[in-house]
Residue, then its C-alpha position, 0 to 999 in steps of 0.5 A: x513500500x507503498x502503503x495504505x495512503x498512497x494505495x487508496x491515493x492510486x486507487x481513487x486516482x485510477x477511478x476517475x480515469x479508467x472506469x470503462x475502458x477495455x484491456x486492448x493488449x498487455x506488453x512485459x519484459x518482466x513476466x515474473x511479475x505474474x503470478x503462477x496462481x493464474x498460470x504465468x503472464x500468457x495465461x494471464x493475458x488469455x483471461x484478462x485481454x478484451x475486458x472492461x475495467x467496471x471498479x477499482x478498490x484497495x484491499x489493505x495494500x492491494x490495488x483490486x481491479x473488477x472486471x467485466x465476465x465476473x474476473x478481477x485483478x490483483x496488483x501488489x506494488x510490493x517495496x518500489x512499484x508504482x502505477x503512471x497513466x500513459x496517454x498513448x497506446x503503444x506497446x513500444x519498450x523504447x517509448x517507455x524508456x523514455x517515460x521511466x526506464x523502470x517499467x516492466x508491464x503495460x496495460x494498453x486501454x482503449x480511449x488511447x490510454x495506458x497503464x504502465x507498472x513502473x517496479x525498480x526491484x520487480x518485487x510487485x505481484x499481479x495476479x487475475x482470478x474469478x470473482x467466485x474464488x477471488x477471496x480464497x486466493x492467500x493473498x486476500x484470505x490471509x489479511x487483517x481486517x483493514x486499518x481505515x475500517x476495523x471498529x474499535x472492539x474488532x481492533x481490540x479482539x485482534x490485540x488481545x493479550x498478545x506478548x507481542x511488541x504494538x510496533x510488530x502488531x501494527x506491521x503485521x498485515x495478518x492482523x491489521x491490513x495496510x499499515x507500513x513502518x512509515x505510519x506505523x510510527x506516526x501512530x505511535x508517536x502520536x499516541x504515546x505509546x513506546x514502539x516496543x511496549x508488549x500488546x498486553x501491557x497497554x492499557x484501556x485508554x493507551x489502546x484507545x489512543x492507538x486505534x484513533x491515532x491510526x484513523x487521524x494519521x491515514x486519513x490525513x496522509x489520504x488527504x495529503x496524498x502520501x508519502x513520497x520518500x523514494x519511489x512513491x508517486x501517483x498516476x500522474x507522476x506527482x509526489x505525495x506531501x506527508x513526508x513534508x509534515x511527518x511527526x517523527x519518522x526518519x527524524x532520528x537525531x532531531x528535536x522532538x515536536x512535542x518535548x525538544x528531546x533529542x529523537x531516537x532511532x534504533x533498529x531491530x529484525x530489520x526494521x527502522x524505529x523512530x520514537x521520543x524516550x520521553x513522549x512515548x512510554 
């Protein structure tokens, strides 16, 4: 699934481009895409189609687009969605076929532009609401504070005395937002810290460790534009570069960057963990 690197890396992407242009039409073969909140994919098209794209921000893993008359949108890539700019205004699905064959919505623009959602398991969620009730809509009201802006004493308060394993915390995006399983080990990894370590057994300095291991691994990935391990790729088709520089996920079996030790991977309620036995404790 892509996280907050490649969303803010998307959305950053979609603002040097679309600012400004209008929703012409919108074109799915997928309509479960949209969802019921706004009244399925033909009452979304009523309420979106016409407007101009003014901002484009991220909000945890969400890709929120602001509209003219007061109305935004909600994209949720959820596990294999990703957004390609498309210069052409067709609506044709045999034309996009030959760009990806997994794209199943398109946002025709104005300035002879497209905005194709490409989702290989159409899991992703897209969504339009008024700006007024836009922050009580679940999908946003029930959001951690998010990983790049939460303070420390904020990240703290949210931590406090859970009996919980830090990894759980970490994934848990009603507590912070925008953190995956990708970088959830990264953080861990660099900050020494065993992935199954109860919350409320760390310590002062461990939990300082943690919170600014979470800044330098997002922000780095930012800067290298994500991770691109399966389905991931910006805008313009190109692939992220952190996965070619990651400290330790999906490393399971080979030699610790730090110690040499041999790399473990265990995996518990579905999700993969990769850790060092002798670096993180």
């Amino acid at each position: 699934m892509p996280e907050l690197p490649e969303v803010e890396t998307i959305v950053r992407g979609l603002n040097k481009v679309v600012i400004g242009t209008r929703i012409i039409d919108i074109w799915t073969d997928w309509p479960r895409h949209f969802s019921r909140h706004c009244g399925g994919f033909e009452q979304f098209k009523k309420q979106v189609k016409g407007l101009r794209i003014k901002k484009i921000k991220r909000i945890g893993k969400n890709i929120i687009f602001e509209l003219s008359s007061d109305r935004n949108i909600l994209l949720h890539l959820k596990m294999t969605g990703r957004l390609l700019l498309v210069e052409t205004i067709n609506l044709s699905k045999s034309d996009f076929d030959n760009i990806d064959h997994y794209i199943h919505t398109v946002f025709c623009l104005s300035e002879g532009k497209s905005l194709a959602f490409s989702d290989v398991r159409k899991f992703g969620k897209i969504l339009s609401e008024h700006k007024d009730d836009f922050y009580e809509i679940s999908d946003i009201k029930k959001l951690g504070k998010d990983a790049l802006t939460i303070n420390y004493e904020e990240f703290k308060k949210v931590l406090s005395n859970k009996k919980i394993p830090i990894k759980y915390i970490l994934l848990n995006q009603k507590v912070i937002a925008g953190i995956g399983n990708i970088y959830a080990d990264e953080i861990l990894f660099l900050s020494g810290v065993h992935p199954l370590r109860m919350v409320k057994s760390l310590s002062e300095k461990e939990l300082k460790k943690i919170y600014d291991s979470i800044r330098i691994i997002l922000i780095k990935a930012i800067k290298l534009r994500g991770s691109s391990m399966s389905d991931y790729k910006d805008i313009k088709g190109k692939l992220g570069n952190y996965f070619q520089v990651r400290l330790i996920y999906r490393r399971g079996g080979e030699s610790c960057l730090k110690c040499k030790t041999k790399i473990s991977r265990i995996k518990l309620r579905g999700r993969s963990m990769h850790f060092c036995k002798n670096c993180q404790k």
